[in-house]
C-alpha positions as CSV (number, residue, x, y, z in Angstrom):
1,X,0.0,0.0,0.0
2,X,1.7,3.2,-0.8
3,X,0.4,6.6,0.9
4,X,0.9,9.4,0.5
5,X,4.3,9.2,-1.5
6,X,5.6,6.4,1.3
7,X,7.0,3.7,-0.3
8,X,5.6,0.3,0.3
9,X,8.6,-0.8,2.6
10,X,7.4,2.4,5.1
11,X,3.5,1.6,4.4
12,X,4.4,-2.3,5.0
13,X,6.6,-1.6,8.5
14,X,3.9,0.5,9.9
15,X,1.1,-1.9,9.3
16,X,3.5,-4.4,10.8
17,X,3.4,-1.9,14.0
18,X,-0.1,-1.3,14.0
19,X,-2.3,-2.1,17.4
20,X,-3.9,-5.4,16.8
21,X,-7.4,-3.3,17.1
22,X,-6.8,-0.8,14.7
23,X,-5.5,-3.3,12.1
24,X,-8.9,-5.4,12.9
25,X,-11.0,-2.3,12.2
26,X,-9.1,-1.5,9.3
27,X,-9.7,-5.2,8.0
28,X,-13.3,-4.7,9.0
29,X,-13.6,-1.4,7.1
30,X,-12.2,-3.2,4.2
31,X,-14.4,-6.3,4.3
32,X,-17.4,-4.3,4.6
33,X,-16.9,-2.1,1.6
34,X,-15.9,-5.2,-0.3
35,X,-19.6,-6.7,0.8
36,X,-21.4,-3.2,-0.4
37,X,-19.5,-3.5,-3.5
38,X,-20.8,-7.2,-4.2
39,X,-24.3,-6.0,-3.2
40,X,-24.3,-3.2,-5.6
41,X,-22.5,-5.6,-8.5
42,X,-25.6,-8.4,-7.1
43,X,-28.3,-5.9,-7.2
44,X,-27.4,-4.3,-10.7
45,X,-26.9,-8.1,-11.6
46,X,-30.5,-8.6,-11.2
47,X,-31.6,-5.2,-12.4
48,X,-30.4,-6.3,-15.5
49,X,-31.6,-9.8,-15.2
50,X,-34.8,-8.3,-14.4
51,X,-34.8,-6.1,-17.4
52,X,-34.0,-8.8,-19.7
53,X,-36.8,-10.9,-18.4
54,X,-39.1,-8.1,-19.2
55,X,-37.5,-7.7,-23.3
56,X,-38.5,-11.4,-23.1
57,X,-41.7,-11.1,-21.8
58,X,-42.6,-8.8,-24.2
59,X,-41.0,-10.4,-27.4
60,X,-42.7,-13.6,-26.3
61,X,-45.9,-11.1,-26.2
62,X,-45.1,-10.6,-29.7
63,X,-44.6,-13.7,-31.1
64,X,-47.9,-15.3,-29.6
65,X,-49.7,-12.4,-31.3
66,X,-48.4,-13.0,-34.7
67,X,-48.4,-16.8,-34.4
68,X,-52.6,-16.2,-33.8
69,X,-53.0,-13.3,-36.7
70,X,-51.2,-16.2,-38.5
71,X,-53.0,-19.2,-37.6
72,X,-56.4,-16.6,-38.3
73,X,-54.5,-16.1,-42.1
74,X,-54.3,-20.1,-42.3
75,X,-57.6,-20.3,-41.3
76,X,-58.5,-17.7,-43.9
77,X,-56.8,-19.3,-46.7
78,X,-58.2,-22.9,-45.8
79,X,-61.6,-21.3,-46.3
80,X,-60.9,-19.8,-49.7
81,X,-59.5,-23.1,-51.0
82,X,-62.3,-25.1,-49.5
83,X,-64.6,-22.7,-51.7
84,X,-62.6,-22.5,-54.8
85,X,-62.3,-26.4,-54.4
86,X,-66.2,-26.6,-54.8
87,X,-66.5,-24.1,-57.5
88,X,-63.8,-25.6,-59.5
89,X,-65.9,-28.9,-58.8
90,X,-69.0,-27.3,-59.9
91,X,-67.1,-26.1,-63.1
92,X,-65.9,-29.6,-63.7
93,X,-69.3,-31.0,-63.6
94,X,-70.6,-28.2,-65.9
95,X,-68.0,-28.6,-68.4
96,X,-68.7,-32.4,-68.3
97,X,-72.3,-31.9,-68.9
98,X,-71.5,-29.3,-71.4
99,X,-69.3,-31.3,-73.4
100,X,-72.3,-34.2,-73.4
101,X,-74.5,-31.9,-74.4
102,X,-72.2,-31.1,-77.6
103,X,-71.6,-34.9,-78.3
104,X,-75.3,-35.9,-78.2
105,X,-75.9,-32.8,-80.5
106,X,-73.0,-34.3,-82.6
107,X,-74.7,-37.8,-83.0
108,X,-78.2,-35.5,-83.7
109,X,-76.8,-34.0,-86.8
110,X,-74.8,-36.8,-88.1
């Protein structure tokens, strides 16, 4: 530890001299802002944890709403091809009467 311009060797002598009770309190001191800094690295740890959770949250939010506006387009488009499946039906049985109709009148003139 150098203070004050000391050099270590001084700074290292006079912590070897210290009172036992002041070098306690001075370890004390030292723990304790070590703990406050890990709270404060804990608690912005979850802050961000926290804040992530919520970006998820709301991409999830998201996702569930397009996955329904796209199951509702499926839905949509099953519809359409169910219809133009019966029309093309009914067109198919209209051009198959049709083109009886043009046969029998074939075999009528000949």
């Amino acid at each position: 530890r150098i203070s004050s311009g000391r050099s270590w060797r001084c700074s290292h002598i006079e912590e070897l001299t210290l009172d036992p009770e002041v070098k306690r309190r001075r370890i004390d001191r030292a723990c304790h802002l070590n703990s406050e800094a890990r709270i404060s690295l804990l608690t912005q740890r979850v802050d961000d944890l926290q804040s992530s959770k919520d970006d998820l949250n709301a991409e999830r939010r998201l996702a569930e709403e397009r996955a329904e506006a796209l199951q509702a387009h499926v839905l949509s488009l099953m519809q359409k091809i169910s219809e133009l499946q019966s029309s093309n039906d009914g067109l198919n049985e209209s051009s198959r009467r049709l083109a009886e109709e043009a046969a029998q009148q074939q075999l009528v003139r000949a």
